[in-house]
N, C-alpha and C positions, 0 to 999 in steps of 0.2 A: 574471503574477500568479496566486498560487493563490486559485480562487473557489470557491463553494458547487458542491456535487455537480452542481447541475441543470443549473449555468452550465457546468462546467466539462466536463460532457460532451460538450456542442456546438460548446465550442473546441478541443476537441480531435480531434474530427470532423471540422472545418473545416480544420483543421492537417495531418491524415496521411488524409486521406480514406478512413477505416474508420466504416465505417455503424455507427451504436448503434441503443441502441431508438426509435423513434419516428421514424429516418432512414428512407426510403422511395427507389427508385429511380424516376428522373424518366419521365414518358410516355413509354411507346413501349419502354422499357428492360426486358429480363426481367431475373426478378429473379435473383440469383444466388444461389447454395448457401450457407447461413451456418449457425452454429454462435452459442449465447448462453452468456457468460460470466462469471460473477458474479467482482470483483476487489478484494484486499483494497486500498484509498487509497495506500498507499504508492506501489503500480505506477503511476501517474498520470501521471508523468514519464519512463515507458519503454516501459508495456505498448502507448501507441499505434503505437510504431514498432515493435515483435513483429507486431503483428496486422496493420498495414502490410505488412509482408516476407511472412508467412503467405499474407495474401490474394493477392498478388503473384506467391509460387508454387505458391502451390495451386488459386487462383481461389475458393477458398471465403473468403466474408465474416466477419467477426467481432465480433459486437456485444455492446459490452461495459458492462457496471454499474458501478461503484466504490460502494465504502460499507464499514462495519466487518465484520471477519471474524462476529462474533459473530450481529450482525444478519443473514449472507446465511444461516450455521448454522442460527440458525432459521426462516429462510424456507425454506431447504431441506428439514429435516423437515415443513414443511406445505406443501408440494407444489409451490414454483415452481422455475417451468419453464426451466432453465438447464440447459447439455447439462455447463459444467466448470466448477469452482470452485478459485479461487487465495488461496489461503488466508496469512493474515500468521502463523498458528498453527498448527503439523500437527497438536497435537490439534483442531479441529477435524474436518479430514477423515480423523482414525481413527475418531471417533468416528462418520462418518456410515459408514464402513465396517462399523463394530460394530453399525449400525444396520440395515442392510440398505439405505442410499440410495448407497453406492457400492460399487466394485469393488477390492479390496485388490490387484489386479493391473494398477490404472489411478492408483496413488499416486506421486506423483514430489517426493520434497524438492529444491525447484528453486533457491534461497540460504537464506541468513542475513541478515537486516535487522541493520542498524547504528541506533543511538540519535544524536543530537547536540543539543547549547543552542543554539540560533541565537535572533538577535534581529536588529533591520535596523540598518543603518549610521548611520541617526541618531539613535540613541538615546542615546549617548554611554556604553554601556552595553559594558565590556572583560570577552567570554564565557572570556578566554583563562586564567583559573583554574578554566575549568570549574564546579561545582554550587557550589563557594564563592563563584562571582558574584552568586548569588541573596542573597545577604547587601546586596548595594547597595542604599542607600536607594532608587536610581530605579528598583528592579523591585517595582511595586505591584502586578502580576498575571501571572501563571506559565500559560501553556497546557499543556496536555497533551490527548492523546485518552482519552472514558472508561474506564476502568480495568474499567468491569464488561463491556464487552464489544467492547474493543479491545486488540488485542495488544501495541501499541508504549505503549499508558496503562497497562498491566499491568509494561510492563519500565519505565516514567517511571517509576514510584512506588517498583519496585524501586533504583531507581537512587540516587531522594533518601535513602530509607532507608540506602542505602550510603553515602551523603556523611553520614549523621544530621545533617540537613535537614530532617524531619519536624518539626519545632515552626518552622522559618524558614519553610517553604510555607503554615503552616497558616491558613488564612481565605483564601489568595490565589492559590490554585489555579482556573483556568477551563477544564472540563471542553469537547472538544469531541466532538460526533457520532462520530468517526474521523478518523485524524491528518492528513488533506488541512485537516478544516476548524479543527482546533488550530492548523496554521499559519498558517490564514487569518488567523485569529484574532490573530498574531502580524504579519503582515505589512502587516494593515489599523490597524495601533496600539492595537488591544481586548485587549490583551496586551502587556507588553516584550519575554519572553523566550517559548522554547516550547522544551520536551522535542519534537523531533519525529524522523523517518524523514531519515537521510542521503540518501536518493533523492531527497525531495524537495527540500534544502536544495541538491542539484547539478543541480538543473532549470534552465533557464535563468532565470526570473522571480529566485529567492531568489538563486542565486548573485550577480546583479547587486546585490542589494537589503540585500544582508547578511551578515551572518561567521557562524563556528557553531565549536563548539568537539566536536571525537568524543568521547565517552563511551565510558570503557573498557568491553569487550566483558566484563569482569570483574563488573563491577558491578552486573548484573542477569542473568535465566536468560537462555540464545541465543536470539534471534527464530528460528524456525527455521521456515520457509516451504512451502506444500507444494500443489501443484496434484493434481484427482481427478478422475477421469469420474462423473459423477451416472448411476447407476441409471435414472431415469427418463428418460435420454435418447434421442431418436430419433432420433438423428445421431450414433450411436457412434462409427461410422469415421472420419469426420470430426473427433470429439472428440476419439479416440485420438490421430489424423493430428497434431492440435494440441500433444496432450501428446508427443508425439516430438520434435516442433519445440523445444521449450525446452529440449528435450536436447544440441540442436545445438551447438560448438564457439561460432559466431559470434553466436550468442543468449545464451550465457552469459558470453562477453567484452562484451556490450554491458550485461546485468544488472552486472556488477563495473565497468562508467565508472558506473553512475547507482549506485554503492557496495553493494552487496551480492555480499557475498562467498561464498565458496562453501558448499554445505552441508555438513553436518558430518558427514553419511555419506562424502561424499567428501575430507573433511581428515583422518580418521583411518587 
């Protein structure tokens, strides 16, 4: 099941045994070498088994945040302390390039996020027309992630506007945090349907729970994804070491099972 940020950090911790914040190693234990992460919601359903592998062969730990790209943006310009950020939006991390908080030789567009309508299985609710489903009397409430400062709510809304949808959504759109908790939203029944992240519609919890229809890649600008080393990091090597790692062949076939496809630097 996908839960709120807070929860879902420490099931997922408990799951691929990768330290986050507030994880401690037990008495007697040194601590091992680690590297902090900020990650856009999407990666939720995959980045734990990166930072699993990482840790694995690197021995360096990986503790990691989720939450909206927009949100860690500006926490990053005021000063927190995360060594790499994985961004749902590569302008973001141009612009903290432009800014002096990273290194334009430490930018890596690592996919493409895919959009999908998922709703759960018993809703009696058939997404297989895609944005014209939202026309069914039994979708009283639409999730999506906020639009002002999440990447996948920025391409929702693009998306309705391409269906001209915009007057079918209007009053019944429910805005979440960032697209983990849009789903939530949808999976705990505080929503029928949700615009959300293919990655996380192919996690194990939604897969079981529900159908989702893809939304053509046409239909709104590319997700286009993009990991940086933060300027202010004191674990550069190590951060670098990390941004290599998702370069890797078998890190990027494991990004494309949880659907994100390649980036567009490399499709052209």
């Amino acid at each position: 099941m996908v839960v709120r940020r807070g929860s879902i950090v420490g099931v997922l911790a408990a799951l691929t045994g990768v330290m986050f914040p507030g994880v401690t190693p037990s008495a007697g234990q040194a601590a091992a070498p680690a590297i902090t992460v900020a990650a856009a919601s999407d990666l939720q359903t995959v980045l734990p088994e990166v930072a699993s592998r990482f840790q694995r062969d690197t021995g360096t730990v990986v503790k990691v945040s989720f939450g909206s790209s927009g949100n860690f943006f500006a926490q990053i310009q005021n000063g927190a302390p995360f060594d790499v950020f994985l961004s749902a939006d590569i302008d973001y991390p141009r612009r903290l390039v432009e800014s002096g908080h990273a290194d334009v030789n430490n930018l890596y567009e690592y996919a493409t996020g895919r959009l999908v309508l998922w709703t759960r299985s018993d809703t009696g609710i058939d997404v297989r027309s895609g944005l014209e489903s939202l026309k069914n009397a039994r979708v009283r409430r639409i999730a999506i992630a906020n639009p002002e400062h999440a990447p996948y709510g920025r391409a929702a809304r693009a998306a309705i506007r391409d269906a001209g949808m915009d007057d079918v959504v209007k009053g019944r759109l429910v805005l979440g945090e960032n697209i983990s908790q849009a789903a939530q939203f949808v999976e705990s029944g505080n929503a029928e349907v949700g615009i959300i992240a293919l990655s996380l519609a192919l996690g194990p919890a939604l897969r079981k729970s529900g159908t989702y229809f893809l939304i053509p890649s046409t239909a709104h600008p590319p997700i286009q994804q993009a990991a940086v080393v933060l300027s202010a990091t004191k674990n550069g090597e190590r951060a670098r070491q990390f941004l290599a790692y998702l370069k890797r062949t078998d890190i990027r076939q494991l990004l494309e099972r949880f659907g994100f496809t390649p980036p567009l630097a490399q499709a052209r």
